[in-house]
KOLMARGU-574039 format. One record per residue: residue in three letters; x, y, z of N, C-alpha, C, O in turn. Coordinates in steps of 0.2 Angstrom, whole numbers, padded with zeros to 4 digits, always signed. Example, Ala and Ser with C-alpha at 12.3 -4.5 7.8 and 13.67 -1.06 7.14 Angstrom:
2
ALA+0066-0028+0039+0062-0022+0039+0066-0016+0039+0071-0017+0042;SER+0064-0011+0035+0068-0005+0036+0064+0000+0039+0067+0006+0040;
END
This chain:
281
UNK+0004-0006+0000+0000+0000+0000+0004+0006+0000+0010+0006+0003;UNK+0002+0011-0004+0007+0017-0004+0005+0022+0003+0000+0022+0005;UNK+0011+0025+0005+0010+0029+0010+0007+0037+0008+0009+0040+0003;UNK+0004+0038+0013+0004+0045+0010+0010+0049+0009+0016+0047+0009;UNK+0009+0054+0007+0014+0060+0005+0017+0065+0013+0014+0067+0019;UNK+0023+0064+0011+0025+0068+0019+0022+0074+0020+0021+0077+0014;UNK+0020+0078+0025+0019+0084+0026+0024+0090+0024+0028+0088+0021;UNK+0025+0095+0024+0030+0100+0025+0036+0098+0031+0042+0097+0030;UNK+0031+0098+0039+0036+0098+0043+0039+0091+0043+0045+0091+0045;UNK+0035+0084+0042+0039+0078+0041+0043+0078+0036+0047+0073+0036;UNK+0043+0082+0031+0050+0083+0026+0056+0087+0032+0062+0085+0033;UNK+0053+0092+0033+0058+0098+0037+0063+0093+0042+0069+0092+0042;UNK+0058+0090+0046+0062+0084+0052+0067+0078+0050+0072+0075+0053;UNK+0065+0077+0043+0070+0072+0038+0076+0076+0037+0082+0074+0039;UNK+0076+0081+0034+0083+0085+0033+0084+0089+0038+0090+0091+0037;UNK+0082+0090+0043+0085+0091+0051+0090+0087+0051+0096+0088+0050;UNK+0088+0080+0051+0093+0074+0056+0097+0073+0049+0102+0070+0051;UNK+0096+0073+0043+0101+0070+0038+0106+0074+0038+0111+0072+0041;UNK+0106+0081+0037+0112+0087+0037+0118+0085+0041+0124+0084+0039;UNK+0115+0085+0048+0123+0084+0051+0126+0076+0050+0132+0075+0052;UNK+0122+0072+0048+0125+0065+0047+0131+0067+0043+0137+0066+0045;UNK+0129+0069+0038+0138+0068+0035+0145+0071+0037+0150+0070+0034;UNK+0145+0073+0042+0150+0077+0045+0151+0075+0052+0156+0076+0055;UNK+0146+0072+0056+0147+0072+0063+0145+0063+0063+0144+0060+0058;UNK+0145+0060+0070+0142+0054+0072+0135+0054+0074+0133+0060+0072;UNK+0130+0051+0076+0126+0053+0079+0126+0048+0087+0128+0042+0089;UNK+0122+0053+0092+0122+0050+0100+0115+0049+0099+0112+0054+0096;UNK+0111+0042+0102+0104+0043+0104+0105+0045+0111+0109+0041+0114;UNK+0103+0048+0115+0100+0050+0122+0093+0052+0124+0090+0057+0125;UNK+0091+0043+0125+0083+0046+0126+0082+0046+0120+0085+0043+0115;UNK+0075+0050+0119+0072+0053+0116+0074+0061+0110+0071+0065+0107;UNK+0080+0060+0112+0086+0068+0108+0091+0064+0104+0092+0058+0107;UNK+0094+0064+0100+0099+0064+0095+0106+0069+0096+0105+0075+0094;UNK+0110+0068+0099+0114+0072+0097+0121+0070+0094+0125+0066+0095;UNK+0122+0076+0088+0127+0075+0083+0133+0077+0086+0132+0083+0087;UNK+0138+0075+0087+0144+0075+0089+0151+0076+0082+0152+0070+0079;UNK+0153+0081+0080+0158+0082+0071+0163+0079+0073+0166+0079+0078;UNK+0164+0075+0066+0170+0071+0065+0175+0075+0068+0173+0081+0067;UNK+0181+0076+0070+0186+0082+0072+0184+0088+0072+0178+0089+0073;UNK+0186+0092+0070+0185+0100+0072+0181+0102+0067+0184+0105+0063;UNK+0175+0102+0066+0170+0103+0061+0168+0107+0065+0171+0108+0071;UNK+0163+0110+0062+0159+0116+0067+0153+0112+0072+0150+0107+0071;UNK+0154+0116+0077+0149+0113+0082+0145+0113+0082+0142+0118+0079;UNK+0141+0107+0083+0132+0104+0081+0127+0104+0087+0127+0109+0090;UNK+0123+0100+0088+0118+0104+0091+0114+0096+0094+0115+0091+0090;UNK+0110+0094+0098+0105+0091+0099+0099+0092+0097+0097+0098+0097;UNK+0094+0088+0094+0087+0087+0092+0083+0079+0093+0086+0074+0093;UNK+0075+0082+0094+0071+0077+0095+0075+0070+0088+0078+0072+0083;UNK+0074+0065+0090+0076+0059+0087+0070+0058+0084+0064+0057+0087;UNK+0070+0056+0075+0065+0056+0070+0061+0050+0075+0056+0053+0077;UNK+0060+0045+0077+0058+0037+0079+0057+0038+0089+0055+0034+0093;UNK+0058+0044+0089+0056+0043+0097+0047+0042+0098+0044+0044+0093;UNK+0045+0041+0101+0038+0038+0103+0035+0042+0108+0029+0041+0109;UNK+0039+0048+0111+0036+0051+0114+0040+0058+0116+0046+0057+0115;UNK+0039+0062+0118+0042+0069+0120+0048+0070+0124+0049+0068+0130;UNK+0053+0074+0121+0059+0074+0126+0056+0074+0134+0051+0077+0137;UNK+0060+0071+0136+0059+0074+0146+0066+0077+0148+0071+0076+0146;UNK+0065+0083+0154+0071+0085+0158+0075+0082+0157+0080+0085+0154;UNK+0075+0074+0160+0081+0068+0159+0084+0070+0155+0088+0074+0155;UNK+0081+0068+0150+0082+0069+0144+0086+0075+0142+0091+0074+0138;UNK+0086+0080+0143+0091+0084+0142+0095+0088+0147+0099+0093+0145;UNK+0095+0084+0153+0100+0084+0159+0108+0079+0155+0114+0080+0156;UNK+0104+0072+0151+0110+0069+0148+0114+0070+0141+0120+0068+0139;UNK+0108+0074+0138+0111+0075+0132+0118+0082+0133+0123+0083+0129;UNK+0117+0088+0141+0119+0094+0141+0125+0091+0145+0130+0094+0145;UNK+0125+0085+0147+0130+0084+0154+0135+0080+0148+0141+0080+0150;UNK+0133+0078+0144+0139+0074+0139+0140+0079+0133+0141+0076+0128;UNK+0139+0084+0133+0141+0091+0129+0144+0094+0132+0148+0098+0128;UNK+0145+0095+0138+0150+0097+0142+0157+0093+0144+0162+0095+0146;UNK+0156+0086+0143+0161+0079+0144+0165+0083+0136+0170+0086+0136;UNK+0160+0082+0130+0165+0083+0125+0167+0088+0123+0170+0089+0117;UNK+0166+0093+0128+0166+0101+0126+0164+0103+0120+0167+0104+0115;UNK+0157+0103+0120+0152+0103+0114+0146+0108+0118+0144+0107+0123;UNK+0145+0114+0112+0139+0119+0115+0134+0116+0120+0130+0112+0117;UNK+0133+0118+0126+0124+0115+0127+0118+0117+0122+0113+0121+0124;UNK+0119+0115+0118+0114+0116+0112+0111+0113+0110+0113+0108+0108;UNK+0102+0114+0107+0095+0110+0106+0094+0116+0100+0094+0122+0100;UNK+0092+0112+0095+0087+0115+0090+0082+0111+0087+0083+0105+0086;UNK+0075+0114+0086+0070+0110+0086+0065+0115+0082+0066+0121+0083;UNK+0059+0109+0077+0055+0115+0076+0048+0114+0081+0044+0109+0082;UNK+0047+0121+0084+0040+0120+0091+0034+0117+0085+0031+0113+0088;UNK+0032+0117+0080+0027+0113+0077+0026+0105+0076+0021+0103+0077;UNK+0035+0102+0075+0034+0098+0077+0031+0092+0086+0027+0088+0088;UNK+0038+0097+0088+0040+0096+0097+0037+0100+0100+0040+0103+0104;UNK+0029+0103+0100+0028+0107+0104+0031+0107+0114+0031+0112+0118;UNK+0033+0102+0114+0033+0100+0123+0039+0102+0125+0041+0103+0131;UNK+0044+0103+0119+0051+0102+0123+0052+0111+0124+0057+0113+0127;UNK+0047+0117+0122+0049+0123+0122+0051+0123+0130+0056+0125+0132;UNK+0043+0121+0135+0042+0121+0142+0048+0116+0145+0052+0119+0149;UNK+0051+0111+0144+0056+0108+0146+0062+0109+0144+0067+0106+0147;UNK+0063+0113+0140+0071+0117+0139+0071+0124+0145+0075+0123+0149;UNK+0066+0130+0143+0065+0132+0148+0066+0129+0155+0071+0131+0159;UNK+0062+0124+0158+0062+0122+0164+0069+0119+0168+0069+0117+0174;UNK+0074+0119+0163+0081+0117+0161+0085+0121+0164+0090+0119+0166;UNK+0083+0129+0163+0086+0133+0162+0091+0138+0155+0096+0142+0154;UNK+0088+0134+0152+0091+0136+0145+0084+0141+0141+0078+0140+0140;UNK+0090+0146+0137+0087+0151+0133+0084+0152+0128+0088+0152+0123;UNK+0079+0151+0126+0076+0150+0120+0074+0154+0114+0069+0158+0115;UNK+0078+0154+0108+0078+0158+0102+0071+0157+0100+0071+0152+0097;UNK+0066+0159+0099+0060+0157+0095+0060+0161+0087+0059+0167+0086;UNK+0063+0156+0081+0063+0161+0077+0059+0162+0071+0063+0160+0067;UNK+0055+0162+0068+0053+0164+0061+0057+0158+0056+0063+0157+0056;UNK+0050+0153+0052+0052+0148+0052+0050+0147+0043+0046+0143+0041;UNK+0053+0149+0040+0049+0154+0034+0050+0149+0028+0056+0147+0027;UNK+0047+0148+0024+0045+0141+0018+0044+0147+0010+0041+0153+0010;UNK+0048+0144+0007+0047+0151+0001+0040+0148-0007+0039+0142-0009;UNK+0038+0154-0007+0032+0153-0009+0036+0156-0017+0037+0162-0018;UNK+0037+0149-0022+0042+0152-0029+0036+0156-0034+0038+0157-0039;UNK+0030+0158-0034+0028+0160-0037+0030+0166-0035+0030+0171-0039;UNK+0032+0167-0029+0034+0177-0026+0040+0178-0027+0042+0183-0027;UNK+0044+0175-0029+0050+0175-0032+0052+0180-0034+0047+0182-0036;UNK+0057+0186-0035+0056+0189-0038+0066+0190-0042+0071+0190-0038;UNK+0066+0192-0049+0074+0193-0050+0076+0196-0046+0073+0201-0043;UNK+0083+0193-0044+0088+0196-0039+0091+0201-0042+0093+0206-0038;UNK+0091+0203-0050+0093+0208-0052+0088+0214-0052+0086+0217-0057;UNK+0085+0214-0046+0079+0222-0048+0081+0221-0039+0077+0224-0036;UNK+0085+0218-0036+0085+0221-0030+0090+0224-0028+0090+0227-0022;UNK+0097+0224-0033+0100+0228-0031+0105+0227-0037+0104+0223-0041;UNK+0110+0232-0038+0115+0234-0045+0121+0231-0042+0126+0234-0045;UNK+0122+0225-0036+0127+0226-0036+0130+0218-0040+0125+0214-0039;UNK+0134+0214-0042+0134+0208-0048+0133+0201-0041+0134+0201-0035;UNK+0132+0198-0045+0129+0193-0039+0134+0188-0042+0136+0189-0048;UNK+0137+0182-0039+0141+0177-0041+0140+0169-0038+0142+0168-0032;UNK+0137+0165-0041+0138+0157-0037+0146+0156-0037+0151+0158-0041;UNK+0146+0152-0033+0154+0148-0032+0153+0143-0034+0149+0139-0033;UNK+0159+0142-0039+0160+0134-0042+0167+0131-0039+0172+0134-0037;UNK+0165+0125-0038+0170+0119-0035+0176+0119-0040+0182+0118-0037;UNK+0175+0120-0047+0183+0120-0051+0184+0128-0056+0186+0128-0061;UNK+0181+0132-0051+0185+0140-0053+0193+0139-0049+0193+0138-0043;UNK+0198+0141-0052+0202+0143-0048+0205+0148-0040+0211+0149-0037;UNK+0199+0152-0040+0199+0157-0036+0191+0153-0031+0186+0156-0029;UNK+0192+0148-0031+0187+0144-0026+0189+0144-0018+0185+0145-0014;UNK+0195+0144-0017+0197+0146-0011+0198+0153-0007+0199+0154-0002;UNK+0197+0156-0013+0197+0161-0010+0192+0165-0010+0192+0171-0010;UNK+0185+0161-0012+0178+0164-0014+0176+0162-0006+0173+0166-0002;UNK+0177+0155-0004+0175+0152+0002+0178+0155+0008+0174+0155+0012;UNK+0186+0159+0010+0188+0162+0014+0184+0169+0013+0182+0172+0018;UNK+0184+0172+0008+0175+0179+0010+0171+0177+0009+0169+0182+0007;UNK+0165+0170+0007+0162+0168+0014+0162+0171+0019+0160+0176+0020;UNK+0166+0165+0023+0167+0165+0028+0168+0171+0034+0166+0172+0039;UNK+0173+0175+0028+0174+0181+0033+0169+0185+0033+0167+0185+0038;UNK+0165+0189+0028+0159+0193+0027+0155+0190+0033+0153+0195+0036;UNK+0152+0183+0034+0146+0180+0039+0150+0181+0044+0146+0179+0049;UNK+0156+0182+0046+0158+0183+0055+0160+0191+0055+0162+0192+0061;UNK+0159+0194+0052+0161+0202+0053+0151+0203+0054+0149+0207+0058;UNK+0147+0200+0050+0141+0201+0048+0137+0199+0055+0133+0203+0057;UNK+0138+0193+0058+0133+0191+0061+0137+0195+0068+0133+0196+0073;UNK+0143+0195+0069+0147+0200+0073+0142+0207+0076+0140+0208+0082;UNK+0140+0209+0071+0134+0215+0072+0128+0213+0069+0126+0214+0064;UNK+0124+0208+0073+0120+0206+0072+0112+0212+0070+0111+0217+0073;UNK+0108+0208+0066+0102+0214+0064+0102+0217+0057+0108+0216+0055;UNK+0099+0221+0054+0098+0224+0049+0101+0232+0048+0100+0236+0044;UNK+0104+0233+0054+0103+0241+0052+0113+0242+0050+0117+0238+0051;UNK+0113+0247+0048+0118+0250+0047+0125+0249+0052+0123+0248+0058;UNK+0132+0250+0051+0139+0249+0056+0142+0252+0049+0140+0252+0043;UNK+0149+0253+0055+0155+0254+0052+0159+0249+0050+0164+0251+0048;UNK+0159+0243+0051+0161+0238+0050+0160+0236+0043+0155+0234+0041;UNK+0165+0236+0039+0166+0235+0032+0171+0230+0029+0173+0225+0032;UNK+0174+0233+0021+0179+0228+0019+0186+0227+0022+0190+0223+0020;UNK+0188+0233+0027+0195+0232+0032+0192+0225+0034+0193+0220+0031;UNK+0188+0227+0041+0185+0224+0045+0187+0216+0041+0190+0211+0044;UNK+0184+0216+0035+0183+0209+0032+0189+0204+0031+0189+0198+0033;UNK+0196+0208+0027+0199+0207+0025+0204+0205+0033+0209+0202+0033;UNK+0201+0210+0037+0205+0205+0045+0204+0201+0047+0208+0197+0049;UNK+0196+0198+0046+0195+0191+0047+0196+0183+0044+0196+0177+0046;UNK+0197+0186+0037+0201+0181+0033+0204+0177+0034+0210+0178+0036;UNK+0202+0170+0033+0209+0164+0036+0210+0161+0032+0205+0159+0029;UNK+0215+0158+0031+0216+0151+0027+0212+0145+0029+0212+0143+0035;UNK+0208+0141+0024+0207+0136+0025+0209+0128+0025+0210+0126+0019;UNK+0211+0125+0030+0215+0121+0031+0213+0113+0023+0207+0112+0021;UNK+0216+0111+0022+0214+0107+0014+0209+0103+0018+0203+0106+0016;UNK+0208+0099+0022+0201+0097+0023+0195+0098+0022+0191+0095+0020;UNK+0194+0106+0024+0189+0108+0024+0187+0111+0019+0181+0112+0018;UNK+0194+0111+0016+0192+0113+0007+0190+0112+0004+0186+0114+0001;UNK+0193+0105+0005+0190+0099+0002+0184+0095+0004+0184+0089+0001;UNK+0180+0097+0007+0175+0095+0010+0169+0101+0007+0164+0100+0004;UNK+0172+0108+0007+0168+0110+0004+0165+0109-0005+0160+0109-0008;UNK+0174+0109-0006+0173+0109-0015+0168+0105-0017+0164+0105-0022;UNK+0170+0099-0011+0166+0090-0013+0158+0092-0014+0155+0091-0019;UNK+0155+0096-0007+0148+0099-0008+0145+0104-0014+0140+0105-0017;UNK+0150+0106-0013+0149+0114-0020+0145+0105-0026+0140+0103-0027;UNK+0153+0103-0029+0152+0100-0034+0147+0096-0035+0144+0096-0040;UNK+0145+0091-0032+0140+0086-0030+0132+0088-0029+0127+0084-0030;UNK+0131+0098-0028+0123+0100-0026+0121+0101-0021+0115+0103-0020;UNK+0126+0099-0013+0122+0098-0009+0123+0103-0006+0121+0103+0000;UNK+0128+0109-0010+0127+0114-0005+0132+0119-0011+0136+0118-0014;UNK+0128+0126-0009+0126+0132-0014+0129+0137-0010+0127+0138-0005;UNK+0134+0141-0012+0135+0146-0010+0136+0153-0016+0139+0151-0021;UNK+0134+0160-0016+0132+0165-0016+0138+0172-0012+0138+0173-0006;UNK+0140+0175-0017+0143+0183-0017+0140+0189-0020+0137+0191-0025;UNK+0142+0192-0015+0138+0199-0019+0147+0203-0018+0150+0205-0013;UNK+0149+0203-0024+0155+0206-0024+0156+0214-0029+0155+0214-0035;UNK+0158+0217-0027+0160+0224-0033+0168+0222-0034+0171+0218-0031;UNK+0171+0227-0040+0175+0226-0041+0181+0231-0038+0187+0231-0038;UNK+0178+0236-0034+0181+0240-0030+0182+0237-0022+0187+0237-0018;UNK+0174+0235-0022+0173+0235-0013+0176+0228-0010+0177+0227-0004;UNK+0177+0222-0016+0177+0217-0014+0168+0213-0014+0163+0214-0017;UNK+0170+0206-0008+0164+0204-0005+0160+0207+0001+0163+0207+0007;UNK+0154+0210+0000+0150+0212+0003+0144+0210+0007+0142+0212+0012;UNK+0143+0206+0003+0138+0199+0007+0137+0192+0004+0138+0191-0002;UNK+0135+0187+0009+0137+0181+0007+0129+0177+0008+0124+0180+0010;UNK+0130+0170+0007+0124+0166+0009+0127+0160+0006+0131+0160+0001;UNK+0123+0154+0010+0123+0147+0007+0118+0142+0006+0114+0144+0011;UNK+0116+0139+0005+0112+0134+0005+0114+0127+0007+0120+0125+0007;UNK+0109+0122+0009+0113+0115+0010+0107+0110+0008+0102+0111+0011;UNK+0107+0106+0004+0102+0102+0001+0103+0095+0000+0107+0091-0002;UNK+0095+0094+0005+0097+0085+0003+0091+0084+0000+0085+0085+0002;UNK+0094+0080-0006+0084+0079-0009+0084+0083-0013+0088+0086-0016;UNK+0075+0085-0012+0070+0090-0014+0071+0096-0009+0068+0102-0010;UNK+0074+0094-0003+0071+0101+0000+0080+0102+0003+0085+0098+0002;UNK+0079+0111+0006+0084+0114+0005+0086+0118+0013+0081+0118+0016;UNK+0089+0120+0015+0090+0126+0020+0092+0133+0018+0097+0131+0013;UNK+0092+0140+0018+0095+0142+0014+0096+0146+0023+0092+0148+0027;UNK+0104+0146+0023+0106+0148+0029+0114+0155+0026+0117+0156+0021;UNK+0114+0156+0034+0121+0159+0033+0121+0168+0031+0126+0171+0033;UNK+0116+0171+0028+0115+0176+0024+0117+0181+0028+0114+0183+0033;UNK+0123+0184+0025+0125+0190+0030+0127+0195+0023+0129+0193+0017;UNK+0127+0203+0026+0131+0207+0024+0133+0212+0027+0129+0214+0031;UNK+0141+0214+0026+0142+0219+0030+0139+0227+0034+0136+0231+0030;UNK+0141+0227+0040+0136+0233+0042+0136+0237+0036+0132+0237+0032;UNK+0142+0242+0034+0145+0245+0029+0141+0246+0024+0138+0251+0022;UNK+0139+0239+0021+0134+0241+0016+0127+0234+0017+0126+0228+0014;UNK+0124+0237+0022+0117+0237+0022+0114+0243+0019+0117+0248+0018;UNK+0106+0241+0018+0102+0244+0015+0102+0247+0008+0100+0252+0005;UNK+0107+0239+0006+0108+0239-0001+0104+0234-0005+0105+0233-0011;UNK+0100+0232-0003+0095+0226-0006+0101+0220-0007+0101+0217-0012;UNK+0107+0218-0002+0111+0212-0003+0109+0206-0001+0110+0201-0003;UNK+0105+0207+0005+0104+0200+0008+0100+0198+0005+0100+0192+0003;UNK+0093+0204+0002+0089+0199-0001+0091+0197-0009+0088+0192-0011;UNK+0094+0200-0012+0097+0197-0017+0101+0191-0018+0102+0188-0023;UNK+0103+0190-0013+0109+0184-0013+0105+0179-0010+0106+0173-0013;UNK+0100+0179-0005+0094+0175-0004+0090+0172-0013+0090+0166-0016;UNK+0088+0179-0016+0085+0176-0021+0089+0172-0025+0088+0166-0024;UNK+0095+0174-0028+0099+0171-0030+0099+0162-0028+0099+0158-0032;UNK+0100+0162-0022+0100+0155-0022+0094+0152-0021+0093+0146-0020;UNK+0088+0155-0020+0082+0150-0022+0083+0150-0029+0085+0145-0031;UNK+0081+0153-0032+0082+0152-0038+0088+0147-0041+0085+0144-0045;UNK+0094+0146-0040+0098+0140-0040+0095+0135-0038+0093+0130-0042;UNK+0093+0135-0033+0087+0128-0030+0082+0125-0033+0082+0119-0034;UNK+0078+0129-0035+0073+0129-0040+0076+0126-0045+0073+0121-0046;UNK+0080+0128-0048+0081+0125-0055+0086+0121-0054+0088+0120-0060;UNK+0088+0117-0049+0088+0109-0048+0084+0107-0045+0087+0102-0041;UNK+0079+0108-0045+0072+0103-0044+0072+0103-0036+0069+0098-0033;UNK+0073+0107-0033+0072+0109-0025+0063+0111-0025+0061+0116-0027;UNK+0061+0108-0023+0053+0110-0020+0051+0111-0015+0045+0112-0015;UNK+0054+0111-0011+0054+0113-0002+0060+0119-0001+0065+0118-0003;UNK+0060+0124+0002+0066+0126+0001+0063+0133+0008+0059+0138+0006;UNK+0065+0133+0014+0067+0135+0018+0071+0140+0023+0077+0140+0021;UNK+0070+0143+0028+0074+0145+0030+0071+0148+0038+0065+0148+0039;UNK+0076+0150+0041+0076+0155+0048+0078+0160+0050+0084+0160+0049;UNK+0073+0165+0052+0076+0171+0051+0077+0174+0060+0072+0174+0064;UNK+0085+0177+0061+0085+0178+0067+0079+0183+0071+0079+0184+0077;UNK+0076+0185+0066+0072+0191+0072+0066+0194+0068+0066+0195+0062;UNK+0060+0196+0070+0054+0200+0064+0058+0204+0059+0056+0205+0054;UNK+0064+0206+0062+0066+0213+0056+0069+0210+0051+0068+0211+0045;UNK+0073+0206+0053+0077+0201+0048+0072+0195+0042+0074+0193+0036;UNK+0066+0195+0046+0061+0191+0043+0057+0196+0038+0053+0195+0033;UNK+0060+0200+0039+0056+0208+0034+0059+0207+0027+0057+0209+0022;UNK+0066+0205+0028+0069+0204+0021+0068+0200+0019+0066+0202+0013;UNK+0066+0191+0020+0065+0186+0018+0055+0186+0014+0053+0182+0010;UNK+0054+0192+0018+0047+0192+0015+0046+0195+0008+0041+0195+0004;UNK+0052+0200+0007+0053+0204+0003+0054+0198-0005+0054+0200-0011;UNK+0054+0192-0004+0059+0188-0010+0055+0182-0010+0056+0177-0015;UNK+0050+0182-0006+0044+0176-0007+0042+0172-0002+0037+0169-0004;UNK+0045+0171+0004+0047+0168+0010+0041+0171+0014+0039+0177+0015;UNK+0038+0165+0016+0031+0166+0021+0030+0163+0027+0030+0157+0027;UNK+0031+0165+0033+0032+0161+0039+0024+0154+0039+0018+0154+0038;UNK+0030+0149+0042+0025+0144+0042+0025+0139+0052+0023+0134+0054;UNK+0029+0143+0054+0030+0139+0059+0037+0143+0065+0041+0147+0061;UNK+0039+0142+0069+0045+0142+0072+0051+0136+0073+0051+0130+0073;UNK+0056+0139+0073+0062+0135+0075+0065+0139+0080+0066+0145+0081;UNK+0066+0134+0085+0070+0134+0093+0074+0132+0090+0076+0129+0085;UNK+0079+0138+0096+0085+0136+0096+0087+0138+0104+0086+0144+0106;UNK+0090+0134+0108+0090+0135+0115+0097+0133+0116+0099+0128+0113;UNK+0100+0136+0120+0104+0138+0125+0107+0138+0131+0105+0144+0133;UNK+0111+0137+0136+0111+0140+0143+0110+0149+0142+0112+0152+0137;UNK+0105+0150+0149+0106+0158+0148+0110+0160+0151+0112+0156+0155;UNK+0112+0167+0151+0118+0169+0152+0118+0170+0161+0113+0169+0165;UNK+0125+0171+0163+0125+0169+0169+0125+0178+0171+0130+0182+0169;UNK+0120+0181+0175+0121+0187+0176+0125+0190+0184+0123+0187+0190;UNK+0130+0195+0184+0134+0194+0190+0127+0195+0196+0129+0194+0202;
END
């Protein structure tokens, strides 16, 4: 017998848990998953386990936080409240801080060319351009000068600022990325002038049909230049046209959600992300 058709959010929770598979292990604890990165990958996070039977409990993430602390690993949970309604009151009751964000599914008929949001040249990265390594180190730097001043509004934080954060990336990672570039399962996006350099960036990660479209920063310097959401468009638009038909994202804050609605992006729900809160003196 055929099964039904998955929902939005029973897609969303498939590519939750597949994403960090390829780069971390996974821990079951309880009724939570936590992905643990092969060596020094970027730090990952705990989430409800696809086959759990019933709602995380305290315990339950008394052991997933007490062996994130064993491996020096964030105490961190992400989850969507649509699915897991129960775990918001038991993270809380935890003591940990919870991001409630804007959970936004793009509607391609609002689509709009990236080229009517801003004049500034937009660029995908390719895994066998020569200047691939150094498309992926601004990346990287733009999104930590970017998310450094977090929000939409204007700083003095520009292309100094960017070009001080610039790192080499060690060949692994390089190569981990290229391998993604090359293969589809992940898109990355510049908004580059030929004066100013890279000015904002964005990426995508795709498993399947369906996509996350994360990462999307630009320098305070040059906000309120139509960058974020052109670089946003841009890779739905790549998406789109390799057959991505769910296509996603999270937006840190309403104001931030204000650009995403600009480009077709319609909130359909929340994503949690929860944290210890901070320790006040």
């Amino acid at each position: 017998m055929d099964l039904p058709p998955a929902g939005p959010f029973d897609r969303l929770e498939r590519f939750y848990d597949a994403v960090p598979r390829d780069t971390a292990r996974a821990e079951d604890h309880g009724t939570l998953v936590l992905f643990v990165p092969n060596g020094a990958g970027w730090p990952l996070y705990a989430r409800p386990r696809l086959d759990a039977t019933g709602p995380p409990s305290l315990a339950d993430v008394a052991t997933v936080r007490e062996r994130q602390r064993a491996l020096g690993l964030p105490e961190a949970f992400e989850w969507v409240h649509e699915s897991t309604p129960e775990l918001l009151a038991v993270a809380r009751s935890a003591g940990l801080s919870v991001l409630q964000a804007p959970l936004m599914v793009l509607d391609p008929s609002a689509l709009p060319d990236p080229g009517t949001l801003t004049d500034v040249p937009l660029r995908l990265l390719d895994a066998a351009a020569p200047g691939f390594a150094a498309d992926v180190a601004a990346r990287r730097a733009v999104a930590a000068v970017g998310f450094a001043a977090a929000g939409t509004a204007p700083g003095a934080a520009g292309p100094a600022q960017r070009d001080a954060a610039l790192a080499e990336l060690d060949e692994a990672a390089l190569d981990e990325e290229r391998t993604r570039v090359a293969d589809g399962r992940r898109l990355s996006v510049l908004a580059v002038t030929p004066t100013e350099g890279a000015l904002a960036s964005g990426m995508a990660m795709r498993v399947g049909d369906v996509a996350e479209i994360a990462g999307v920063a630009t320098l305070p310097a040059a906000r309120r230049r139509g960058l974020g959401a052109a670089v946003t468009a841009t890779l739905a638009r790549e998406l789109l046209a390799a057959g991505t038909d769910l296509i996603f994202l999270s937006a840190g804050s309403v104001d931030i959600a204000r650009v995403y609605l600009r480009v077709g992006f319609r909130r359909v729900g929340t994503a949690c992300i929860a944290e210890p809160a901070p320790v006040t003196p």
